[in-house]
KEKOLRO-343595 format. One line per 2 residues: number of its first residue (from 1); for each residue x, y, z of C-alpha. Coordinates in Angstrom, 1 decimal, decimal comma, m for minus. Example, Ala and Ser with C-alpha at 12.3 -4.5 7.8 and 13.67 -1.06 7.14 Angstrom:
# KEKOLRO-343595
1> 12,3/m4,5/7,8 | 13,7/m1,1/7,1;
# end
This chain:
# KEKOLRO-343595
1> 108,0/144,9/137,6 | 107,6/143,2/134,3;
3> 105,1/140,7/133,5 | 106,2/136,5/133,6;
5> 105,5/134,9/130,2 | 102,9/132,4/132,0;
7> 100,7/135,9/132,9 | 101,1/137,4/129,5;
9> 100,0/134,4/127,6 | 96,8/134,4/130,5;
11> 96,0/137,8/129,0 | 96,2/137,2/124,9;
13> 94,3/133,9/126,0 | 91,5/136,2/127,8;
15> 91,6/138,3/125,2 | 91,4/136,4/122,3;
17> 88,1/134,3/124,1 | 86,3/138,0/124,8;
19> 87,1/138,6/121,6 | 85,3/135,2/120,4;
21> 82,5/135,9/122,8 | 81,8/139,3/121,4;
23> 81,4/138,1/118,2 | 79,1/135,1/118,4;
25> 76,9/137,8/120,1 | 76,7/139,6/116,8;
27> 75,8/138,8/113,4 | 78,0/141,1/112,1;
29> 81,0/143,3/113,8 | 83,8/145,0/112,6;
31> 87,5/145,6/114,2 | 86,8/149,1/115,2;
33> 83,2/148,0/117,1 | 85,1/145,7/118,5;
35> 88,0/147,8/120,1 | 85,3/149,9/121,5;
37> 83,4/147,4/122,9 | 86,2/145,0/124,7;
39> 88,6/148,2/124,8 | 91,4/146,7/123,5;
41> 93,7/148,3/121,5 | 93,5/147,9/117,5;
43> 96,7/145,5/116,9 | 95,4/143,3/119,9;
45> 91,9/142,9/118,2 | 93,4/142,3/114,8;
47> 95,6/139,4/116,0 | 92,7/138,3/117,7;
49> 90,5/137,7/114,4 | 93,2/137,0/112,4;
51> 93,9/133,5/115,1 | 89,8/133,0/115,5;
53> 89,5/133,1/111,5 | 92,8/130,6/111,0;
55> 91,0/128,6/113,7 | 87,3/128,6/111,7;
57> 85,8/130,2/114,2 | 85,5/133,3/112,6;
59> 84,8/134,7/108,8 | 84,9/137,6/106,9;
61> 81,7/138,7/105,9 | 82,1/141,6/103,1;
63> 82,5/144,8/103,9 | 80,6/148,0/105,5;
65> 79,4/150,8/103,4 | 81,8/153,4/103,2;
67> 81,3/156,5/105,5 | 83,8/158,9/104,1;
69> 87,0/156,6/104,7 | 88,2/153,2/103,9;
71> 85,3/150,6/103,7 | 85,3/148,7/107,2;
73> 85,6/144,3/106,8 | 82,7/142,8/108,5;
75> 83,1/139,9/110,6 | 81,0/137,2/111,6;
77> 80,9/134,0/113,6 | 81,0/130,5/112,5;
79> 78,4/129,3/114,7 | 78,3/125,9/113,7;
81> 82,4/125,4/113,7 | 81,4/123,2/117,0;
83> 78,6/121,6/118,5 | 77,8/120,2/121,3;
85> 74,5/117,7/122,4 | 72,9/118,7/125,6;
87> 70,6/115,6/127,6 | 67,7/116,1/130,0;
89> 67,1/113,1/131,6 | 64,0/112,6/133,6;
91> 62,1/109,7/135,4 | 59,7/109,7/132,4;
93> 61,6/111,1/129,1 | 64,7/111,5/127,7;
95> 65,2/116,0/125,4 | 68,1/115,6/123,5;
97> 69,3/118,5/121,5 | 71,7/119,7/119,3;
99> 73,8/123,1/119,7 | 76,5/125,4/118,1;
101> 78,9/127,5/120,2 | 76,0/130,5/120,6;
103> 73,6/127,8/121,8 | 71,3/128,4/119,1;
105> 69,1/124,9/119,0 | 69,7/122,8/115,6;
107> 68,0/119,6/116,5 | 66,0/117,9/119,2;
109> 65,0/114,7/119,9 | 62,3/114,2/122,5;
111> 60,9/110,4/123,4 | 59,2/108,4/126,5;
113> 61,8/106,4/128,3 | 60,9/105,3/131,9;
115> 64,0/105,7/134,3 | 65,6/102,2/135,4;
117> 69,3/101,3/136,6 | 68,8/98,3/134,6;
119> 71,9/97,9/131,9 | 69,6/97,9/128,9;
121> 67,8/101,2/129,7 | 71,9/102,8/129,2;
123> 72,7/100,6/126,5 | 69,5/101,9/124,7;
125> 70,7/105,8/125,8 | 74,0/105,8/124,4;
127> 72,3/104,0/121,2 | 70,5/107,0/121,0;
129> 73,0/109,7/121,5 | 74,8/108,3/118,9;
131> 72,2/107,5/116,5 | 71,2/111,3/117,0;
133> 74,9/112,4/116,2 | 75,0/110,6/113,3;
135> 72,0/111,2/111,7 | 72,8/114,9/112,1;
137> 76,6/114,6/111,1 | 78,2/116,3/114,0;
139> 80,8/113,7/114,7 | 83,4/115,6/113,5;
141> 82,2/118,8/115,1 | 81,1/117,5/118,3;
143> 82,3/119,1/121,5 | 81,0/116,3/124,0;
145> 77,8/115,7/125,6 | 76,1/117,8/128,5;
147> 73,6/115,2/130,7 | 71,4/117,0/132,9;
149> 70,3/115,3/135,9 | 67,4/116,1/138,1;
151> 69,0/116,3/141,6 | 72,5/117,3/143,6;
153> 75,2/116,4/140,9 | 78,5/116,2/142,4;
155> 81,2/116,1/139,4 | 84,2/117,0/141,4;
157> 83,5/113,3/143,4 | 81,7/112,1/140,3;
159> 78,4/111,2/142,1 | 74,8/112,0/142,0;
161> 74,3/112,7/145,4 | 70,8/112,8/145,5;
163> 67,9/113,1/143,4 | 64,4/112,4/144,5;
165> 63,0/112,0/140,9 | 65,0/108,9/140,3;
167> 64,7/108,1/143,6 | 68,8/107,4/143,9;
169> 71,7/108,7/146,0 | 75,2/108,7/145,8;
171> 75,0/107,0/142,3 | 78,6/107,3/140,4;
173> 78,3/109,4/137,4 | 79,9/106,7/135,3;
175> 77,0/104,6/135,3 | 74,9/107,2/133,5;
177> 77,8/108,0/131,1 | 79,4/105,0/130,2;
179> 77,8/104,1/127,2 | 78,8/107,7/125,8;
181> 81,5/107,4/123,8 | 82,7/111,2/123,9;
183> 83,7/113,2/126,7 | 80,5/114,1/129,0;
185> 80,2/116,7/131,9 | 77,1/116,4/134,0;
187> 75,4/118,9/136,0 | 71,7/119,4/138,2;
189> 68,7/119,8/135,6 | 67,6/122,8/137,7;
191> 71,2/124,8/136,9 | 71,4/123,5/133,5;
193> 67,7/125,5/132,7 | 68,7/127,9/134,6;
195> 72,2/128,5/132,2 | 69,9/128,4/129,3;
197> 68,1/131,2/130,1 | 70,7/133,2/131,1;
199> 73,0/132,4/127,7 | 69,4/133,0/126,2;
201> 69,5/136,4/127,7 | 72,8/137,5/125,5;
203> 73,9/139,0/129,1 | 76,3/139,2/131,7;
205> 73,9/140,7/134,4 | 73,5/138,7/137,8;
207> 70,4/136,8/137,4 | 68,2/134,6/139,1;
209> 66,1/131,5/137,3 | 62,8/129,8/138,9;
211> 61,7/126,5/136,8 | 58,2/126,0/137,1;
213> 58,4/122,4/135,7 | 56,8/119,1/137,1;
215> 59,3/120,5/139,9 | 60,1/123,9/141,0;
217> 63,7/124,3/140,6 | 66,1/127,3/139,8;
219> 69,5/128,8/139,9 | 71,8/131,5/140,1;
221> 74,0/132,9/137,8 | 76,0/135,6/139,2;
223> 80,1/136,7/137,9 | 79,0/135,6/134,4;
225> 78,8/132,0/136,0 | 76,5/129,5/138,1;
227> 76,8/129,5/141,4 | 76,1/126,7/143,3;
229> 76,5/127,0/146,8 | 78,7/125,2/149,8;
231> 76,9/122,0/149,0 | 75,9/122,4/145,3;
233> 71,9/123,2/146,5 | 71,7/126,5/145,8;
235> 69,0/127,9/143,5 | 67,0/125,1/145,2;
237> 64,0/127,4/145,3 | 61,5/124,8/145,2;
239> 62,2/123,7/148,9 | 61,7/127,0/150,3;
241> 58,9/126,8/153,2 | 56,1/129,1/151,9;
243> 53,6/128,5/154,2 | 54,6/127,1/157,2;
245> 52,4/123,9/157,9 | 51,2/123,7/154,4;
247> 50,6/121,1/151,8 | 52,7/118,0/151,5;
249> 55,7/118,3/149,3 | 57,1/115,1/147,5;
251> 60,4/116,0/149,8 | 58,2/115,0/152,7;
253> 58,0/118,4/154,4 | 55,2/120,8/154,6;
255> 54,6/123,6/152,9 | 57,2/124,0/150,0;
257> 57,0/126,0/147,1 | 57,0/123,1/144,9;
259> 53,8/121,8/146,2 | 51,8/125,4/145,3;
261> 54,1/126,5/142,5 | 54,5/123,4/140,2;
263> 53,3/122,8/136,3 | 51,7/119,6/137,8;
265> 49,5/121,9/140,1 | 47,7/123,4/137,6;
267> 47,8/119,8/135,2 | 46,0/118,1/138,1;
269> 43,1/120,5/137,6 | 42,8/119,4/133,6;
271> 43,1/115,6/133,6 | 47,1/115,7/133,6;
273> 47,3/118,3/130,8 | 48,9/121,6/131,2;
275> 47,8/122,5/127,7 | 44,4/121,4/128,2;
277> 44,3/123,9/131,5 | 45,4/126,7/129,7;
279> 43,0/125,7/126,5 | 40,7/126,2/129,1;
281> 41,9/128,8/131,1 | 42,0/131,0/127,4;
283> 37,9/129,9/127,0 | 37,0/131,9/130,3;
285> 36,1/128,8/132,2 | 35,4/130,5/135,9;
287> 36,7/127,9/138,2 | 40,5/127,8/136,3;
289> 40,3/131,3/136,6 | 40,4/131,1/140,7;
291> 42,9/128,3/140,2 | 45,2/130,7/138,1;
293> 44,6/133,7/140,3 | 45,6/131,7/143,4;
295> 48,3/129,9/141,5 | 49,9/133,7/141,0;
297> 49,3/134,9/144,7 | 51,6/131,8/145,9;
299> 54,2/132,8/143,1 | 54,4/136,6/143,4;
301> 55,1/136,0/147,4 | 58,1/133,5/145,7;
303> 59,6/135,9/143,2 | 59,1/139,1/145,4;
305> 61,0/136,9/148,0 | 63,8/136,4/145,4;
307> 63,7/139,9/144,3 | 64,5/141,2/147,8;
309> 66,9/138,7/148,6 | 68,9/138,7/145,6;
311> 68,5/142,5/143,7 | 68,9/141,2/140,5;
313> 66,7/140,0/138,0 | 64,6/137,1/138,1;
315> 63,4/134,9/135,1 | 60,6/132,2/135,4;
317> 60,9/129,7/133,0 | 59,4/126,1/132,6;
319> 56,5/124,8/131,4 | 54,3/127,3/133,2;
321> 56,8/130,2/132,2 | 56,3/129,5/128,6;
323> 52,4/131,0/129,0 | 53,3/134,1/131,5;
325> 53,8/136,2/128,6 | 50,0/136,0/127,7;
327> 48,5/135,0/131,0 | 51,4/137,0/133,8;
329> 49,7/140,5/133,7 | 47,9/139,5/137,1;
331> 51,6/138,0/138,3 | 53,6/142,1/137,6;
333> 50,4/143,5/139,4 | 50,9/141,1/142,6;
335> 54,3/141,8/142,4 | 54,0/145,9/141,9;
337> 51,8/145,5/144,9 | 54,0/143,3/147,4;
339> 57,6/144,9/146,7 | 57,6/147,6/149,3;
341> 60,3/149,6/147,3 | 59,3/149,6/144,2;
343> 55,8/149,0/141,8 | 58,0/148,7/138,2;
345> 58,3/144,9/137,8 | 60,7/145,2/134,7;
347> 63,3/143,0/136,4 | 60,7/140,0/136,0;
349> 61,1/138,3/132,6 | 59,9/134,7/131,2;
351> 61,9/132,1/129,8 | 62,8/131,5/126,1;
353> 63,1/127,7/126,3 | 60,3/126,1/127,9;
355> 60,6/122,5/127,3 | 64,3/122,1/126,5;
357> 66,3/124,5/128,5 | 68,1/121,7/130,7;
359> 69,3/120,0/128,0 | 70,3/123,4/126,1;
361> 72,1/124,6/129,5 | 73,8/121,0/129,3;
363> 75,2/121,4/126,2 | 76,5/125,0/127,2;
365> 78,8/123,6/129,5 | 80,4/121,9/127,0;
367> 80,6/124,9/124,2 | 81,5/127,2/127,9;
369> 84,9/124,6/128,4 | 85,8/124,8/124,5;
371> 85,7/128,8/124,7 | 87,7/129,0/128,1;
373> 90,4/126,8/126,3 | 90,2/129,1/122,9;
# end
């Protein structure tokens, strides 16, 4: 049976975007590193560079040192061809970055900006947005706009369905994004951080992400993609009961991971400051040391939880995952001890983008349409 034009040209499309995705994971590739790694054939994989370089998406870059044969052409990506601006936008601050199609971070902008639904707090936003652009001359480059929100972001019926931190429900989208003057595609704060990480990552392994920000959120990126759930909650980790009858979470419930597992946990025991409990945690002071250790037993019951429910790996990023690396040796022994199959914690890894991973993973979404349409 031969293949309709409409499925051929679905193929060279594919191809052509694994192609582009290959190489904006390297610096440098040639033709025959690409055949081998996308198995395609050679003529497919020159036609594919030959369109990505007419498109300026792709350069040559020189050649290879000869090893016995003809000299292989290098290959590289044009990074910054596109850009796209990412927004995290939460009850008390506005991130605003910058990124090109790997979603490498160029610029970020990071202010004090108290939530309202007053007109002038969105007239000042898109002011911004723009005034960013500008001042970083990505007009002509610019992809759209990603706006994180913290909550259940609906975009298929273009509401916020409900979010807790601004203390809103069923808002239209449009009110947030209609001083933007480029196209804008919105999405929950908690799966934009976690798509940051996993882009981060340079992988296409299942994964799942746990945000330990003011709020514990997460995400799960599974097929190369997010998945999120019959009613867009999944990955909302956060709200899982962890000890039944527990503390008070801001949800109203008892018990929730967010209310043992958050940054602000630990800022509440240093005058706000996450920083300053650290600062003090790195001194040797005794009583942030039980605070820390008891911080960890909470979360290693949370990610071994994950572990066994998921089988994948499981990144913790967020303000409190930016200082696992130097203070998470007690977190792999809690875990190596709880897992009743296994004691090697390697699946466990810490997040790359502390502070702006939202508004990275909101961007992403952006540069992820562009390359689907390549």
């Amino acid at each position: 049976m031969t293949a309709s034009p409409a499925n051929n040209m679905d193929v060279k499309r594919r191809n052509r975007v694994n192609t582009l995705r290959c190489i904006l994971k390297s610096d440098r590739v040639s033709q025959m590193e690409l055949t081998q790694r996308l198995a395609l054939s050679w003529p497919t994989i020159l036609q594919n560079v030959k369109e990505l370089t007419e498109l300026g998406l792709v350069r040559e870059d020189g050649m290879y040192a000869s090893t016995g044969g003809r000299k292989a052409r290098a290959y590289a990506p044009v990074r910054d061809a596109r850009v796209a601006v990412g927004v995290d936008l939460t009850r008390d601050r506005v991130v605003v970055v910058l990124t090109d199609l790997s979603g490498n971070l160029l610029h970020q902008a990071t202010g004090a900006l108290r939530f309202s639904m007053e007109d002038i707090y969105f007239q000042y936003l898109g002011g911004l947005l723009r005034r960013f652009v500008d001042a970083n001359g990505a007009e002509d480059r610019l992809l759209g706009i990603g706006l994180a929100l913290p909550g259940v972001v609906d975009e298929e019926r273009g509401i916020l369905r409900d979010s807790r931190d601004l203390e809103l429900r069923n808002v239209p989208l449009s009110r947030f994004t209609q001083q933007f003057p480029w196209p804008c595609r919105c999405l929950s704060s908690a799966h934009a951080a976690g798509l940051a990480e996993f882009c981060a990552m340079k992988t296409q392994e299942d994964m799942v992400s746990l945000s330990l920000g003011d709020t514990v959120g997460g995400a799960i990126l599974r097929d190369g993609g997010l998945h999120r759930g019959d009613h867009l909650r999944a990955g909302e980790f956060g709200h899982m009961t962890l000890v039944p009858g527990g503390r008070r979470c801001r949800c109203g419930k008892d018990g929730c991971l967010d209310a043992y597992c958050s940054a602000k946990v630990l800022a509440d025991h240093a005058g706000g400051s996450l920083s300053a409990f650290f600062e003090e945690l790195r001194s040797g002071d005794a009583e942030k040391r039980e605070i820390w250790r008891e911080y960890l037993e909470y979360l290693a019951v949370a990610v071994n939880n994950l572990r066994l429910s998921f089988d994948c790996g499981v990144v913790i990023g967020g303000a409190v995952g930016a200082y696992l690396e130097e203070f998470g040796e007690l977190l792999r022994a809690l875990l190596a001890e709880r897992n009743p199959y296994e004691r090697d914690t390697a699946y466990l890894r810490y997040g790359r983008r502390p502070q702006e991973a939202a508004a990275v993973g909101a961007a992403m979404v952006q540069v992820e349409a562009f390359l689907q349409g390549v």
